[in-house]
N, CA, C and O of each residue as an XYZ file, in Angstrom:
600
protein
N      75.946     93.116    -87.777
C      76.494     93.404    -86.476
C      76.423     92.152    -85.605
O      75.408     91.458    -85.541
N      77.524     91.903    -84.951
C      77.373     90.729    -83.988
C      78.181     91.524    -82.683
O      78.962     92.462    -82.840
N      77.734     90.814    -81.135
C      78.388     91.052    -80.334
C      78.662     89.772    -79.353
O      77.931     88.799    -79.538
N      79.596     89.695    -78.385
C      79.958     88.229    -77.552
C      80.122     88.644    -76.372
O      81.029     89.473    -76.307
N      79.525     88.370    -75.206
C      80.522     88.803    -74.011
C      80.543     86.816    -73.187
O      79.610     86.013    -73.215
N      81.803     86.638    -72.630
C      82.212     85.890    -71.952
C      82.884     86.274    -70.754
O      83.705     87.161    -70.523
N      82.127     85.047    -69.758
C      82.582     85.602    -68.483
C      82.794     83.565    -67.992
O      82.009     82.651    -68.246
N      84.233     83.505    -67.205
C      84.398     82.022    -67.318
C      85.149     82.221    -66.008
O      86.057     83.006    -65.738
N      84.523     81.290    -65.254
C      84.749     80.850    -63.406
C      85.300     80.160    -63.447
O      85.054     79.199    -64.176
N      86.563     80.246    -62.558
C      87.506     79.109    -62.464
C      87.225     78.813    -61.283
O      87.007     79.569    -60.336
N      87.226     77.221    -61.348
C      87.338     76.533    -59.588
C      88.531     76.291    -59.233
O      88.838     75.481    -60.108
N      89.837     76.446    -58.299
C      90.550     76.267    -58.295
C      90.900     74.841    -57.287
O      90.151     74.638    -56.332
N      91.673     74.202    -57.462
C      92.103     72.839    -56.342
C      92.755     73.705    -55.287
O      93.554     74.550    -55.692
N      92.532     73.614    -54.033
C      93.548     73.662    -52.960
C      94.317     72.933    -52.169
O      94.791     73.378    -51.124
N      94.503     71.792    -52.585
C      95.462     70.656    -52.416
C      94.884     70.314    -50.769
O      93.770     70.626    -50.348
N      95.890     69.643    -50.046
C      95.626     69.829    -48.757
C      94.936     70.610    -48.012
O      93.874     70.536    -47.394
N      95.948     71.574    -48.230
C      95.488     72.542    -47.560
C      93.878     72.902    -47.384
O      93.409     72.964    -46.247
N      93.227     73.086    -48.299
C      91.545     73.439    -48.060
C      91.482     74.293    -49.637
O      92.283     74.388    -50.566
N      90.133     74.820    -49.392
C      89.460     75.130    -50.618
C      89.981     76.888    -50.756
O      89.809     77.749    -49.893
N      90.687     77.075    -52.187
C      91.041     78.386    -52.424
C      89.892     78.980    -53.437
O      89.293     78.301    -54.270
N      89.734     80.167    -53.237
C      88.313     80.880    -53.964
C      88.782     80.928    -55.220
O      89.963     81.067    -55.537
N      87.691     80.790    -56.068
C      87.323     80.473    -57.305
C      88.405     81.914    -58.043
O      89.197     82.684    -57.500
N      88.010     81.785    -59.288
C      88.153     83.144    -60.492
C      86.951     83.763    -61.115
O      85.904     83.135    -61.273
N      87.071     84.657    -61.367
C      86.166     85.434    -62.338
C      86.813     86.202    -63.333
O      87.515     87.189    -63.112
N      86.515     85.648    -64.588
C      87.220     86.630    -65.632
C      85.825     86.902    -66.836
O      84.677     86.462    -66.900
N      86.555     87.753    -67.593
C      85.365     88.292    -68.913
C      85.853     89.179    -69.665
O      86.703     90.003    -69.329
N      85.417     89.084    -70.581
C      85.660     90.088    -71.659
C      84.392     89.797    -72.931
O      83.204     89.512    -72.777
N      85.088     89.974    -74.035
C      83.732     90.297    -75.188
C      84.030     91.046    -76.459
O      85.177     91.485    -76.543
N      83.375     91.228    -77.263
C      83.507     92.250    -78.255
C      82.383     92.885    -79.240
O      81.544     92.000    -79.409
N      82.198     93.477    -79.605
C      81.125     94.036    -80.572
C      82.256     94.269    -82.121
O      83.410     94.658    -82.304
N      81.204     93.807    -82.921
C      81.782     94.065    -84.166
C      80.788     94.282    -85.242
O      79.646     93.863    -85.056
N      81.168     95.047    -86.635
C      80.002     95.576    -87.137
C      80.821     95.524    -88.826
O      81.974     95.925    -88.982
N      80.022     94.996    -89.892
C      80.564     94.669    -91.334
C      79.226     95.542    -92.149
O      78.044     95.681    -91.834
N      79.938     95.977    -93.187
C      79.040     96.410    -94.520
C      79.893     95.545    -95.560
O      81.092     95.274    -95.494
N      79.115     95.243    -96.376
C      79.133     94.562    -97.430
C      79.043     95.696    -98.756
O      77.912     96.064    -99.073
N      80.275     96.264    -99.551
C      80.133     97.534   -100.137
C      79.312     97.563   -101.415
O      78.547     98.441   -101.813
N      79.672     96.309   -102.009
C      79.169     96.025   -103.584
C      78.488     94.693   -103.960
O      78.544     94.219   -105.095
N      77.642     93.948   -102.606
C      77.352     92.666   -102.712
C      75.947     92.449   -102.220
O      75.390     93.499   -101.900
N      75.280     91.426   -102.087
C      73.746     91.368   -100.897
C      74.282     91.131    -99.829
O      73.416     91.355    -98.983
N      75.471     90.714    -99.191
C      76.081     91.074    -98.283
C      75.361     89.304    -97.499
O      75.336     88.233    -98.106
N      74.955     89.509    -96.306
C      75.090     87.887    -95.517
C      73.561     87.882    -95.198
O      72.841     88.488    -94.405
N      73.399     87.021    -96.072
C      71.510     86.502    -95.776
C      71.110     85.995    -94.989
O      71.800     84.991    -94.814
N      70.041     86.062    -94.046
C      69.520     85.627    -93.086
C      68.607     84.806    -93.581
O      67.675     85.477    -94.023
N      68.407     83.476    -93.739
C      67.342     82.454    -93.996
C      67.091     81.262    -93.299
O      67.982     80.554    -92.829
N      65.623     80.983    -93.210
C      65.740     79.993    -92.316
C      65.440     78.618    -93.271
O      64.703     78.492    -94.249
N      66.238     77.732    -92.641
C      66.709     76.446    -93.074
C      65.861     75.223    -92.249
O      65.223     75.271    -91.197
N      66.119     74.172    -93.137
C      65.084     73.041    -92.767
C      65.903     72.031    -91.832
O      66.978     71.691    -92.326
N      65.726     71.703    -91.080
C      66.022     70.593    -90.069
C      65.426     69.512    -89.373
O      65.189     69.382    -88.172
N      65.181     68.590    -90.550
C      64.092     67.221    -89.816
C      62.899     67.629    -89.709
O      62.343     67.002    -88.808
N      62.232     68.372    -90.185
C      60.560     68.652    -90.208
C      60.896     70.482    -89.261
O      59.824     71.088    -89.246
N      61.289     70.771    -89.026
C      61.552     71.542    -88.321
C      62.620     72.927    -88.948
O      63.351     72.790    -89.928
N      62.488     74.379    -88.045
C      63.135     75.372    -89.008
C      64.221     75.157    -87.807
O      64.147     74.494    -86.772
N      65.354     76.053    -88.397
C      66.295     77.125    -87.891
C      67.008     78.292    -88.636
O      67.490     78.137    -89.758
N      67.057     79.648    -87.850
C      67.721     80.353    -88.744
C      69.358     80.368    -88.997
O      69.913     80.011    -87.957
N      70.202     80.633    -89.932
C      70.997     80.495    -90.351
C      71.236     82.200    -90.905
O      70.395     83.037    -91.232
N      73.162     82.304    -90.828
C      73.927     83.384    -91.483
C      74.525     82.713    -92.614
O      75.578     82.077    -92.561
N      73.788     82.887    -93.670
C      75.304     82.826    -95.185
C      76.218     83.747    -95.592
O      76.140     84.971    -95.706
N      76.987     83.067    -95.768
C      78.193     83.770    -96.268
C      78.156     84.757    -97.480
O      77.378     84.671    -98.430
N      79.265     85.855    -97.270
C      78.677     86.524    -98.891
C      79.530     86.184    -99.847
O      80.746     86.111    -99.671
N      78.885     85.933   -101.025
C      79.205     85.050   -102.152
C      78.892     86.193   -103.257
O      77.939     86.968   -103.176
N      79.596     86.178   -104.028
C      80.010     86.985   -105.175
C      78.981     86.459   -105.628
O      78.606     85.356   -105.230
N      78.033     87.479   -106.975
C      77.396     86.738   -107.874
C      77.865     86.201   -109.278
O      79.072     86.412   -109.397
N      77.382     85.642   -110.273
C      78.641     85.366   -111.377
C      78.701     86.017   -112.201
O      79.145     85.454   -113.201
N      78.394     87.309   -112.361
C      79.215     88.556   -113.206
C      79.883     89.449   -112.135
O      80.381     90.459   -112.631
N      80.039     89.329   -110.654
C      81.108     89.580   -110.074
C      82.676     88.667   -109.449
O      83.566     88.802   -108.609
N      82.256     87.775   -110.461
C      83.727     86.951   -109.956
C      84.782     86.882   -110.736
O      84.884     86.513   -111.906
N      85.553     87.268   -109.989
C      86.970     87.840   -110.968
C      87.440     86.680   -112.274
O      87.966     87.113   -113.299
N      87.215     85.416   -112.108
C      87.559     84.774   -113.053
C      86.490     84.807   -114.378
O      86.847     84.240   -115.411
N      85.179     85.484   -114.319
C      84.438     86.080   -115.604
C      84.181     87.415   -115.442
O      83.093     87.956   -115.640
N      85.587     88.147   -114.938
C      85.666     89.423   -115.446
C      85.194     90.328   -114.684
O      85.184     91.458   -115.171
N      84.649     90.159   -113.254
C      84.654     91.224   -111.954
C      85.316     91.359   -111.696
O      86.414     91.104   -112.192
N      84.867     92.188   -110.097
C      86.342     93.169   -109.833
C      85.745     91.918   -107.819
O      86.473     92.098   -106.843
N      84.863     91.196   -107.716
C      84.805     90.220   -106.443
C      83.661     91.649   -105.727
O      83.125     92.670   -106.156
N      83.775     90.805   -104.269
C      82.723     91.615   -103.732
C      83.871     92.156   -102.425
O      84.914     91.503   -102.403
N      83.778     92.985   -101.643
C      84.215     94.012   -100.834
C      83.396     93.723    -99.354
O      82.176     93.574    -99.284
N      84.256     93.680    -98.287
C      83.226     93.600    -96.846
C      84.402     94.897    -95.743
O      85.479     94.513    -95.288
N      84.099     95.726    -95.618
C      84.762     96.513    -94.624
C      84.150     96.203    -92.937
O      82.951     96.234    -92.662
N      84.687     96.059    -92.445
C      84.589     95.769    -90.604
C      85.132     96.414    -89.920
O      86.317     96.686    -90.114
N      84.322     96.955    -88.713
C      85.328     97.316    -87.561
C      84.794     96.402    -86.389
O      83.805     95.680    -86.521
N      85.493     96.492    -85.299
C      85.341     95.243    -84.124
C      86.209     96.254    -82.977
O      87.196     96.861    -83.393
N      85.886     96.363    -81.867
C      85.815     96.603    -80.406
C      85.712     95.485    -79.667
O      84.641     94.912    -79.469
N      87.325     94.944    -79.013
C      87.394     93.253    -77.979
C      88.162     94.049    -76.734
O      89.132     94.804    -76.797
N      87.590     93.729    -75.882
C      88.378     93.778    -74.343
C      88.424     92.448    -73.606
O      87.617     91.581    -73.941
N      89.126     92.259    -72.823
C      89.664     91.177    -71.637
C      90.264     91.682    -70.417
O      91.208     92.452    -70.240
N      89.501     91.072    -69.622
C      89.895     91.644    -67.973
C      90.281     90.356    -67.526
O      89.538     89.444    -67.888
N      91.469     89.992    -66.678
C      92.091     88.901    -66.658
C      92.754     88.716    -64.452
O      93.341     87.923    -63.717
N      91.985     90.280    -64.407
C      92.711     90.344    -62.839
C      91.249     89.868    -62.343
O      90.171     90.182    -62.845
N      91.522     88.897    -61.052
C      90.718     88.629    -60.078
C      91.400     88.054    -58.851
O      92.230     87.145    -58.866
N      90.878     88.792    -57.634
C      91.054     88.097    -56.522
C      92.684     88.032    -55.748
O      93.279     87.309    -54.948
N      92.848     88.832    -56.267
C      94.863     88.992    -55.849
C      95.535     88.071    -57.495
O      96.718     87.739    -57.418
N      94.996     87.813    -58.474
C      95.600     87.192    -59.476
C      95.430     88.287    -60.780
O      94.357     88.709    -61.210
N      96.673     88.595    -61.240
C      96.814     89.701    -61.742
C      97.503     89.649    -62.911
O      98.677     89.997    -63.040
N      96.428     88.994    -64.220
C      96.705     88.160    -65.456
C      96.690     89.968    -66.618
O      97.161     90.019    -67.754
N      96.146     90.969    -66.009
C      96.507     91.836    -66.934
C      94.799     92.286    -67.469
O      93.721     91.990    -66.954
N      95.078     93.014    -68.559
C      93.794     93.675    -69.404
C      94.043     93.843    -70.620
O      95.094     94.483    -70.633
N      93.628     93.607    -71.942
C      93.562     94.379    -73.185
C      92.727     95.023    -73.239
O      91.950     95.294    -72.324
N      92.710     95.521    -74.665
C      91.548     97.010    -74.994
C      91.643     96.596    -76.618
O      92.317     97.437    -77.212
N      91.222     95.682    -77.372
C      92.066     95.922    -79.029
C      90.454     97.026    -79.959
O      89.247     97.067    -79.721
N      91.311     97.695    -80.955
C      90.148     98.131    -81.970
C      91.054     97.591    -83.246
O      92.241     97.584    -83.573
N      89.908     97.186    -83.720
C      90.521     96.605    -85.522
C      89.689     96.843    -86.542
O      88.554     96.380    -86.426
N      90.077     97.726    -87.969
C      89.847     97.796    -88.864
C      89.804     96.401    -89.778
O      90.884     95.810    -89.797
N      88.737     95.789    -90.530
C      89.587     94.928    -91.787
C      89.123     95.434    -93.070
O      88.457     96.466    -93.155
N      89.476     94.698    -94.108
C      88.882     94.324    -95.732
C      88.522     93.003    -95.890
O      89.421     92.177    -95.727
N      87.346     92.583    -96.188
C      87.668     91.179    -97.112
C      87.273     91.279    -98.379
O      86.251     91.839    -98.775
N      88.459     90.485    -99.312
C      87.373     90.588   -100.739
C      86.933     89.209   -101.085
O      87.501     88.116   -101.077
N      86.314     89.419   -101.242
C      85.837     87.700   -101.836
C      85.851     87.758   -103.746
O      85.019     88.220   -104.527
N      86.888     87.224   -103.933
C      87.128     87.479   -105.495
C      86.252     86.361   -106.441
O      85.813     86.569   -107.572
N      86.095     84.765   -105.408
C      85.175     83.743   -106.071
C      84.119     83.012   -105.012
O      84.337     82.952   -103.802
N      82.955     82.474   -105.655
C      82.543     81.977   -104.527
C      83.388     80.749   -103.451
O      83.800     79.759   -104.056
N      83.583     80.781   -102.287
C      84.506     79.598   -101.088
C      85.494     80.616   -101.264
O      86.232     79.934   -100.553
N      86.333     81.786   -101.594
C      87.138     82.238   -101.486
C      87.924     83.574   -100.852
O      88.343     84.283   -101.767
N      88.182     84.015    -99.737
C      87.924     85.263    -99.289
C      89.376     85.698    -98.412
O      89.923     85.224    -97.417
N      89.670     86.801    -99.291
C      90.924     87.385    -98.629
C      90.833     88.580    -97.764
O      90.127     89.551    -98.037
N      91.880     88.429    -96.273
C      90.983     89.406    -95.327
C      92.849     90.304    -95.012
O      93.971     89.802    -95.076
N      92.497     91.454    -94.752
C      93.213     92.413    -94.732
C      93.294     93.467    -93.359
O      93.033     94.661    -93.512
N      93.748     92.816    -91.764
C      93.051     93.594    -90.327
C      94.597     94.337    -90.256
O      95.696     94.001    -90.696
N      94.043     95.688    -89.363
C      94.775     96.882    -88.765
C      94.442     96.649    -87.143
O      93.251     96.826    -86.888
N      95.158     96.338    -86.166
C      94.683     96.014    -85.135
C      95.545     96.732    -84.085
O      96.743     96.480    -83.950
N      94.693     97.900    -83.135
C      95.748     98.890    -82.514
C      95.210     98.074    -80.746
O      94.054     98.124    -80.325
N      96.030     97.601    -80.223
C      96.102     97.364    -78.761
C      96.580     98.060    -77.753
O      97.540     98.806    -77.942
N      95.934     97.924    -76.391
C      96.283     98.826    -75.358
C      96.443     97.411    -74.496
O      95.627     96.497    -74.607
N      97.689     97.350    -73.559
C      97.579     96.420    -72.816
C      98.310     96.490    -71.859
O      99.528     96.517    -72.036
N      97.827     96.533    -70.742
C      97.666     96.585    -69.409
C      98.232     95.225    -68.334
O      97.487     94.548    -67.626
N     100.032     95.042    -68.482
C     100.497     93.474    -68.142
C     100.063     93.722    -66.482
O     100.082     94.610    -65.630
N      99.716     92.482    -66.636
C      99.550     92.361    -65.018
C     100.901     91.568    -64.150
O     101.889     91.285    -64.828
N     100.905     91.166    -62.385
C     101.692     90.884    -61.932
C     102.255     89.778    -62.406
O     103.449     89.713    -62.114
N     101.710     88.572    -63.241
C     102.147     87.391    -63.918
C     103.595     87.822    -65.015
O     104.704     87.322    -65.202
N     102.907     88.917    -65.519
C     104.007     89.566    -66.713
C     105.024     90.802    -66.329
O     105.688     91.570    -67.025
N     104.879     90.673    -65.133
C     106.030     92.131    -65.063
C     107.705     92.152    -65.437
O     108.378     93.151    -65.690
N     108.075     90.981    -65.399
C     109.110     90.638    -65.441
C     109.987     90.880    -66.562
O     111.156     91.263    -66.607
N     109.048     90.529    -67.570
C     108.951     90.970    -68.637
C     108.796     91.926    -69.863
O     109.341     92.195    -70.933
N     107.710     92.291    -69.066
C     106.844     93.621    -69.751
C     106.943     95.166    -68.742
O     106.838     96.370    -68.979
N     107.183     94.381    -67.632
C     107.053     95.421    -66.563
C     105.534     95.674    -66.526
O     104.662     94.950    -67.007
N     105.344     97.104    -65.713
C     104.151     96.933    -65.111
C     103.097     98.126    -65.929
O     101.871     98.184    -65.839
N     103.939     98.956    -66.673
C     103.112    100.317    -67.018
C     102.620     99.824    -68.349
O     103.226     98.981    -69.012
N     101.375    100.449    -68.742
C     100.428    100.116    -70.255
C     101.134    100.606    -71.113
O     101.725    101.685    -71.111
N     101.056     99.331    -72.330
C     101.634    100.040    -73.795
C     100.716     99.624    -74.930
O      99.598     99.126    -74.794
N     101.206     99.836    -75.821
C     100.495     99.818    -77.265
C     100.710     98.739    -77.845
O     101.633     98.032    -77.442
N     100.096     98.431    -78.686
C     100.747     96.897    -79.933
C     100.156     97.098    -80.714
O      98.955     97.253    -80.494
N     100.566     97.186    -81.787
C      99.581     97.659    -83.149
C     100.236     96.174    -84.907
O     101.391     95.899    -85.233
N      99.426     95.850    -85.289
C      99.252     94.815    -85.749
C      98.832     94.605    -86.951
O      97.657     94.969    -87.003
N      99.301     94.078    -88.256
C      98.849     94.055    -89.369
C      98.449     92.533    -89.798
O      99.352     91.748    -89.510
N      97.799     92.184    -90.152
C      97.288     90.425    -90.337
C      96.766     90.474    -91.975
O      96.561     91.424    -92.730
N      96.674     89.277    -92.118
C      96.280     89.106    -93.809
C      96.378     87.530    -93.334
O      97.033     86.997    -92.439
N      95.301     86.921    -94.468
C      95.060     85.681    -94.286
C      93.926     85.512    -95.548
O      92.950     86.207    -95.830
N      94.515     84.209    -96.222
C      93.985     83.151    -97.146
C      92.451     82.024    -96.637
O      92.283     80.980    -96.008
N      91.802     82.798    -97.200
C      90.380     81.714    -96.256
C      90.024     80.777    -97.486
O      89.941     81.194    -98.641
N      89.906     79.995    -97.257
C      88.865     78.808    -98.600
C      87.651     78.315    -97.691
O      87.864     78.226    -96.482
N      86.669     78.060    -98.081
C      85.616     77.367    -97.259
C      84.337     77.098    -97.764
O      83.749     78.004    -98.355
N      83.783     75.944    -97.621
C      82.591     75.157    -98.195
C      81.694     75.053    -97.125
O      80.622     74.466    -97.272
């Protein structure tokens, strides 16, 4: 399980004129993985110059689960909860709401294919009306993506 929240102040210039009030925005997400058929992501702590830190590894197939000697790879199911609030102060950048399902399989070790369902609620603000107009709609989203990594 991991979670993030961000919250980021804008200073704005007011040219001549004088000083216009800042921004406040934030959002975040919580997200949560099982690992179905693997040890899933090890927590160990690692050496650094005489000194520890802890560390997340990646999950890595073992080698009678890697598809090229005859497994079937290892399996990670996720879900994740992200919002963004984007209105402050008479500036009216909008809101999301997303929830997303994924898969990853990791078929070799460095290798991992990910599979997200991603249903959005979004809330255009006065920047986007023009466009989008002003009332909340849906966006729903299918992604897939090729990862390699060392």
């Amino acid at each position: 399980m991991q979670a993030e929240y961000i919250h980021a102040a804008i200073d704005r210039f007011g040219g001549p004129g004088g000083a216009v009030p800042g921004l406040n925005f934030q959002g975040g997400y919580v997200e949560a993985g099982w690992v179905l058929n693997g040890a899933g992501r090890a927590y160990a702590l690692a050496p650094n110059g005489g000194t520890t830190y802890a560390i997340f590894r990646g999950v890595q197939p073992r080698d009678d689960q890697r598809v090229s000697r005859g497994g079937i790879g290892v399996f990670e199911l996720s879900a994740r909860y992200s919002a963004i609030e984007l209105n402050a102060r008479g500036f009216r950048g909008g809101a999301e709401r997303d929830v997303s399902l994924g898969l990853s399989w990791y078929p070799e070790p460095n290798l991992r294919l990910i599979a997200n369902v991603i249903h959005g609620r979004v809330q255009p603000g006065a920047a986007q009306s023009d466009a989008l107009g002003t009332a909340p709609f849906s966006v729903d989203t299918v992604l897939g993506r090729l990862q390699i990594y060392w």
